[in-house]
N, C-alpha and C positions, 0 to 999 in steps of 0.2 A: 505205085510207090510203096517204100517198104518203112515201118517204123518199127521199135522196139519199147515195150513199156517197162520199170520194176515196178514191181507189184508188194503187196503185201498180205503177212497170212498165205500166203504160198506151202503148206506142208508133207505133200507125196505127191504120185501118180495118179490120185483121187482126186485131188484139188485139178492138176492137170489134165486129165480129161473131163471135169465138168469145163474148164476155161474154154480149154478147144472145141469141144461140141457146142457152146453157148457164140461164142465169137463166130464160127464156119458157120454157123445159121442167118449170121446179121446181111442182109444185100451190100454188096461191096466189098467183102475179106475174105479172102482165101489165104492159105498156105501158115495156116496160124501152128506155130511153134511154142513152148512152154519149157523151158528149162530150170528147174527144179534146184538144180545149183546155184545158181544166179539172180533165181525170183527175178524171172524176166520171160515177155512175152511178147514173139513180136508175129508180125502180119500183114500182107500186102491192102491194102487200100485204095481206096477211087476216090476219094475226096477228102475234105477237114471236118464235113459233120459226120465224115464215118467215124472219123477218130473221135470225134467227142460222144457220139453212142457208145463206142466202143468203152469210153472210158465207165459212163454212165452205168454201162451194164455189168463191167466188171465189177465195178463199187457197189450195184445192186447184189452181187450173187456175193460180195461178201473179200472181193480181195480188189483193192482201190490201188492207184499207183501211189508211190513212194511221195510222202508231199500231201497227202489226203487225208482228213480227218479220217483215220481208226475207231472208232469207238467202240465200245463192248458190243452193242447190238449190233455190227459191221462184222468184229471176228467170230459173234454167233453165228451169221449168215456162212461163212466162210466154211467152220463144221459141217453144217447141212450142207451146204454145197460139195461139202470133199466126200460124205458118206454117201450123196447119191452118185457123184464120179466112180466109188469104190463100186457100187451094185452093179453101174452101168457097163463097168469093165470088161 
């Protein structure tokens, strides 16, 4: 199955590949895509607790779906998470 998240705090290709490398790690999602235009992210799945890991983890690394508390310590996370996407490049 396929789903599609918006996200938030989405800001380059930095943020985009920490997402994709964090997501293609989880057991059950492949083919994770990031569109950077859109602040949208989406991904084949096996199940509904994948998707709710999924969400979990994206709100952990700092970019929550649209709908989720934000907080300042949430778009902190989101920075660190986009400078290490940029190194990992």
């Amino acid at each position: 199955m396929n789903t599609t998240f918006e996200i938030q705090n989405l800001k380059c290709h930095g943020c985009a590949n920490t997402i994709t490398t964090k997501l293609s790690a989880l057991k059950g999602i492949d083919e994770v895509v990031v569109n950077n235009e859109n602040n949208t992210v989406s991904f084949n799945y096996e199940d509904e607790e994948t998707i709710s890991t999924a969400k979990d983890l994206l709100h952990n690394i700092g970019y929550p779906t649209v709908g989720e508390k934000n907080a300042l310590t949430t778009k902190a996370k989101s920075f660190v998470s986009c400078a290490i996407g940029r190194m990992n490049n």
